[in-house]
N, C-alpha and C positions, 0 to 999 in steps of 0.2 A: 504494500500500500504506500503510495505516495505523498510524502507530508508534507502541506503547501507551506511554503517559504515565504515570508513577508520580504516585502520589497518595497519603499517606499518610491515614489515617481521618479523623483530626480536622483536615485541610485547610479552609480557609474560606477565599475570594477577598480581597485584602486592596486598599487603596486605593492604597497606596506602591508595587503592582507593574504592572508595565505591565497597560493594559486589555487583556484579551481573548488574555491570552497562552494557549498550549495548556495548562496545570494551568488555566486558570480556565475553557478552554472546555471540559475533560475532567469538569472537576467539574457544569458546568451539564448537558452532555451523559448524567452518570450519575444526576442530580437527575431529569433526565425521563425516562429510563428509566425506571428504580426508579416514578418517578410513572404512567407508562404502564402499567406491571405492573401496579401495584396497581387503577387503574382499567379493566385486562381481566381481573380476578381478582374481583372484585367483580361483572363485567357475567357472567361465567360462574354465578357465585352467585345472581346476579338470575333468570337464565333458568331454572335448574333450579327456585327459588322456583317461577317460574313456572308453570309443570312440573307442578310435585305442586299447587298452584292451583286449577288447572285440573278439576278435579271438579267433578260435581254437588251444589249444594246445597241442600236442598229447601227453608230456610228464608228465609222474605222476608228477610228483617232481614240474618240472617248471610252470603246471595248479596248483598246490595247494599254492607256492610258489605270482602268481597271484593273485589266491582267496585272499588270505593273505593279501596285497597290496592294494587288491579292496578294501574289507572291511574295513582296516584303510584309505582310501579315503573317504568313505561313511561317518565313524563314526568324519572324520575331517571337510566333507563337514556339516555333520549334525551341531556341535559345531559352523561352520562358521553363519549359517540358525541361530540357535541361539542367534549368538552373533548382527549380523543384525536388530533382533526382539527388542533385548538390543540398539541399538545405536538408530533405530525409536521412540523407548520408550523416551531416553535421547533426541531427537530431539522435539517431542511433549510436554516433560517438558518446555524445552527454550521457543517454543510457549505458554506457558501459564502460563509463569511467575516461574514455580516452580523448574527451576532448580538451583542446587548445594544447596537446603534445604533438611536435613535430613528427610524420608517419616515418621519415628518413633516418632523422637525428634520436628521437625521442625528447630532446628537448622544449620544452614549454614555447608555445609563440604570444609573444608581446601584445600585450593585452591592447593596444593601443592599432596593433596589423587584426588580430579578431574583433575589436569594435566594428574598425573599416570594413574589414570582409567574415565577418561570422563564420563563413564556409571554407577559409581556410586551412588546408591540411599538414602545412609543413612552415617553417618559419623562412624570413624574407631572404634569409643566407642560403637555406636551402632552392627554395623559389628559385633564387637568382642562380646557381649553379645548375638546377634542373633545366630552365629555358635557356644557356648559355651552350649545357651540351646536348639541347636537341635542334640549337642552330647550326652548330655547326654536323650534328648527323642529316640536317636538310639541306645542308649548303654538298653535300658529297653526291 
């Protein structure tokens, strides 16, 4: 059973408290919620767009003009889908103790890079050497 954690509003993770205590993992845990919401509140809004779209339009210009539209809809809703998959990810870490530890390092990531990005999985030094050696295996 899960015992709700008081949090007052203006709560923010601080560095002088132990890492990953339950206020700091309550806060991250309602960070992505909140952030979930909003990105299936948005994917609802896309679809309906879509929806009413979806008519015939007899005019070259303004049917291609459509496609156009539709498609960066799809290619945003897709990103949306994505980022969702990333927040359940970061929500099952909380459940199991491993979040805000680096997946590489194991090292803690800086409360201040999980504010910004909640969904992140490794810390900024790792990040940075991760996309460094996968430019240069896409530059071969």
């Amino acid at each position: 059973m899960k015992v709700e954690t008081f949090l007052p509003d203006d709560y923010r993770p601080a560095e002088d408290e132990p890492f990953m205590n339950e206020r700091q993992l309550e806060y991250f845990r309602r960070k992505l919620l909140a952030w979930k919401g909003e990105l299936l509140e948005q994917s609802a809004e896309t679809l309906e767009g879509l929806a009413d779209s979806a008519r015939n339009v007899p005019d070259l210009a303004d049917r291609a003009s459509e496609e156009t539209d539709r498609a960066l809809e799809l290619r945003t809703r897709d990103r949306q889908r994505k980022l969702v998959a990333k927040i359940d990810s970061a929500l099952r870490r909380i459940d199991n103790g491993e979040y805000g530890y680096c997946e590489v390092t194991g090292e803690p990531i800086s409360l201040k890079r999980l504010d910004a990005r909640p969904i992140a999985t490794m810390t900024l030094e790792a990040q940075e050497r991760h996309e460094r050696r996968e430019r240069v295996h896409r530059d071969d």
